[in-house]
C-alpha positions in Angstrom: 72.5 195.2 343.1 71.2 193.0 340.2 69.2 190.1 341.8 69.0 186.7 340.1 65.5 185.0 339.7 64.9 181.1 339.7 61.7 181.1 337.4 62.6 180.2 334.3 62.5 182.5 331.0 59.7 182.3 329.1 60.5 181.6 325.2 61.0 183.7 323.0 58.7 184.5 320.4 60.8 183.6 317.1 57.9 184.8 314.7 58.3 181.7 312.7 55.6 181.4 310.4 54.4 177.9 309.6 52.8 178.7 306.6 56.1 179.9 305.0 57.6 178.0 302.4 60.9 177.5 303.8 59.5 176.1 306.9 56.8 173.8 305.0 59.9 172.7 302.6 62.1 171.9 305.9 59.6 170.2 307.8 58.9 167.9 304.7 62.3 167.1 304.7 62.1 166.4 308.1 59.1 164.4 308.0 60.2 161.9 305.0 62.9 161.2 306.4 61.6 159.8 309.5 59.0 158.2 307.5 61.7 155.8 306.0 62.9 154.7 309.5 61.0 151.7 310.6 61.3 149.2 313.7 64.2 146.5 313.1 66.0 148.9 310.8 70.0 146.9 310.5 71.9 149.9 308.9 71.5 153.3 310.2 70.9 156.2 307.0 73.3 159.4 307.3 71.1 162.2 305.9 73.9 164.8 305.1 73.2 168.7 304.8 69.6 167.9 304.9 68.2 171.0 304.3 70.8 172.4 302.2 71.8 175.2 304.0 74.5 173.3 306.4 77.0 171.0 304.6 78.9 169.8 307.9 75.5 168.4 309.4 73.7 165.9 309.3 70.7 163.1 310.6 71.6 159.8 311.5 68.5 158.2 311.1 67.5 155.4 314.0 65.3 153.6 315.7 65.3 153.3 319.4 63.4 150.4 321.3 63.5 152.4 324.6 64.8 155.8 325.8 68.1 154.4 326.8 71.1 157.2 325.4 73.0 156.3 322.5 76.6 157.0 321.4 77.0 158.5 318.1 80.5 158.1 317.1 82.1 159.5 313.1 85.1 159.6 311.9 87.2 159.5 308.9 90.1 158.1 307.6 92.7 160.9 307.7 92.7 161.4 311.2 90.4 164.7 312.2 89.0 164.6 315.9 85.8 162.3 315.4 82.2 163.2 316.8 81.6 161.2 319.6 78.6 162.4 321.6 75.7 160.7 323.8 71.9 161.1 322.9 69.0 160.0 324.1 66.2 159.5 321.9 62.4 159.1 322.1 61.2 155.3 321.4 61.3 154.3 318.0 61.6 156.2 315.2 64.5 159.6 315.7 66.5 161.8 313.6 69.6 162.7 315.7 70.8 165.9 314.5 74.8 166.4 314.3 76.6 169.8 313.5 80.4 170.0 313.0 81.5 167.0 310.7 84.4 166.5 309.0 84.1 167.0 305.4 85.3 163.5 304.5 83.8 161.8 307.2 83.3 158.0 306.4 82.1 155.7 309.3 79.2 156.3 311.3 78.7 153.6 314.3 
C-alpha cells in the first residue's frame, strides 16, 4: 500500500543556466520592462508575446500601492470568452503574466 507523505517536494533541479544567452536575453526583457513602470502610472502597458516565443501571452505592466489582489479583465470585440482572473501583486512595480489571449484582444481594464 502506497503511503502519502505531507513534506513537501523539494524542487526540481531544472539545469537552467544563467549565463545562457536565452536566459540573459529573457531576463532583460523582463527587467526593462519593469523598469518603465513607475509609481502613479494612469494607463497600464500590455507587453504582448514578450519574449517572442508565445504570441497569445502577455504582461500587463502595473503598479500596485499595496498587496491587495487585482482583477485583470481582456476582451475583444467579437465576442471570445474574455480573461478575467484575480492576482495579487507585490507593492509597486509588477509584471502580471497572462497566457491564453485572444488573438484580437482589445481592452485591457
Amino acid at each position: 500500500m502506497k503511503t502519502l507523505s505531507i513534506d513537501p517536494r523539494l524542487p526540481v533541479n531544472q539545469g537552467i543556466n544563467p549565463n545562457h544567452p536565452m536566459v540573459l536575453r529573457h531576463n532583460a526583457i523582463y527587467n526593462g520592462a519593469i523598469s518603465t513602470i513607475t509609481e502613479g502610472m494612469q494607463q497600464v502597458g500590455l507587453m504582448v508575446n514578450p519574449y517572442g516565443t508565445a504570441p497569445l501571452s502577455g504582461y500587463p505592466g502595473i503598479w500596485a500601492p499595496s498587496s491587495n489582489p487585482i482583477r485583470v479583465q481582456i476582451s475583444n470585440d467579437i465576442g471570445s470568452i474574455p480573461i478575467d482572473y484575480s492576482y495579487t501583486p507585490e507593492p509597486g512595480a509588477n509584471l502580471v503574466p497572462l497566457f491564453g489571449l485572444i488573438p484580437s484582444a482589445t481592452t485591457f481594464l
